[in-house]
N, C-alpha and C positions, 0 to 999 in steps of 0.2 A: 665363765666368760670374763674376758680381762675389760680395762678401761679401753683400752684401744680398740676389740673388738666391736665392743658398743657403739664405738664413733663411727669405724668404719659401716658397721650392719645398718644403723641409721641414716647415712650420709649415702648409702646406696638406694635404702628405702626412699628418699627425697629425694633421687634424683629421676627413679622408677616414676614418683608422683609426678614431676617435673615434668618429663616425657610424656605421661599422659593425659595432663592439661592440654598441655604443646600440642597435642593431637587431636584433640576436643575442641580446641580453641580456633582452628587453623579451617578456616572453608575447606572443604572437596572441591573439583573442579568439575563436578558432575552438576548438569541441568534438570532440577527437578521441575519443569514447570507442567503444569497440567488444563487441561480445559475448566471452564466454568463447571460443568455438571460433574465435576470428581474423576471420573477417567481419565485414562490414557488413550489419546486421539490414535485412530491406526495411521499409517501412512497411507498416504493419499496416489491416488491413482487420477490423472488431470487429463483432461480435453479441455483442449483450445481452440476458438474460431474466431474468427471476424466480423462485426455487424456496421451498419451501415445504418447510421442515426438521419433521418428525415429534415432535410433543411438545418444540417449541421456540419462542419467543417473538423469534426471532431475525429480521430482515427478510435476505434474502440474494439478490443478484445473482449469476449465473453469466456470465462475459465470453469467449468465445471469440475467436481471431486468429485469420478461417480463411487468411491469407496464411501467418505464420509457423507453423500448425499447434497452437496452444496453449490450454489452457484455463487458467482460475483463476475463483478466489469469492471476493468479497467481502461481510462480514456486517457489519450496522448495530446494534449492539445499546448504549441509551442514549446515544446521540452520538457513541460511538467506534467509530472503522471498522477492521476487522483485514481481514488478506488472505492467501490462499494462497498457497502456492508453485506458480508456473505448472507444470502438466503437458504433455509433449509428447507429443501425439495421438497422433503416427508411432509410438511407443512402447506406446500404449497399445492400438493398432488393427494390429504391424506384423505379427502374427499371421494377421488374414481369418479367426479360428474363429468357428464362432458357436456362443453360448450352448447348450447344451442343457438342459432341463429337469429338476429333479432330481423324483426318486421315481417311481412307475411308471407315471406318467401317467392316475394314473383317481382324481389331486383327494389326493393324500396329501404332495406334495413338498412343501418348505415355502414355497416361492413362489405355488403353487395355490391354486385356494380348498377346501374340503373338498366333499364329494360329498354330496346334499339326500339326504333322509330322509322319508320323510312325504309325504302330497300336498297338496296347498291345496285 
């Protein structure tokens, strides 16, 4: 192998290395971002509806993910949109209890309505 050869065999080797810094070096354009718990979140599957806040002026959407199990709200009030912090159904349901009724069930709980009086 002559003196030239050497230069050239080298100077191709360093360029090879060069290229694959430049390649290592250089971000992808791929988004690796992921959920807190390690996974890959699925895509989400959404219902939307409208609720109607009590003594509020407020416009509000309710958005559930019934894939991921989540709910959140989001409220419209003068142009600017605020949002919940999503809740997890499983969480909220992982129970199966159902509600029972408070007071003694003859119109006094405070969910009830009160018991008529009077005839019409």
């Amino acid at each position: 192998m002559t003196k030239r050869q050497l230069i050239y065999t080298l100077a191709a080797v360093n360029v090879g290395l060069l290229g694959t810094l430049a390649w290592r070096a250089i971000p992808s354009n791929v988004a690796h971002a992921q959920e807190a718990g390690g996974g890959p979140r699925q895509r989400g599957e959404y219902v939307f509806t409208t609720a109607d806040v009590p003594g509020g002026s407020v416009g509000v959407v309710v958005v559930i993910d019934q894939v991921n199990r989540e709910m959140t709200a989001l409220a419209s009030d003068r142009g600017s949109i605020t949002s919940q912090v999503p809740i997890k159904l499983d969480q909220v349901f992982e129970g199966g209890q159902v509600a029972q009724p408070r007071g003694n069930g003859r119109g006094t709980g405070r969910n009830t309505p009160p018991p008529r009086t009077g005839t019409r």
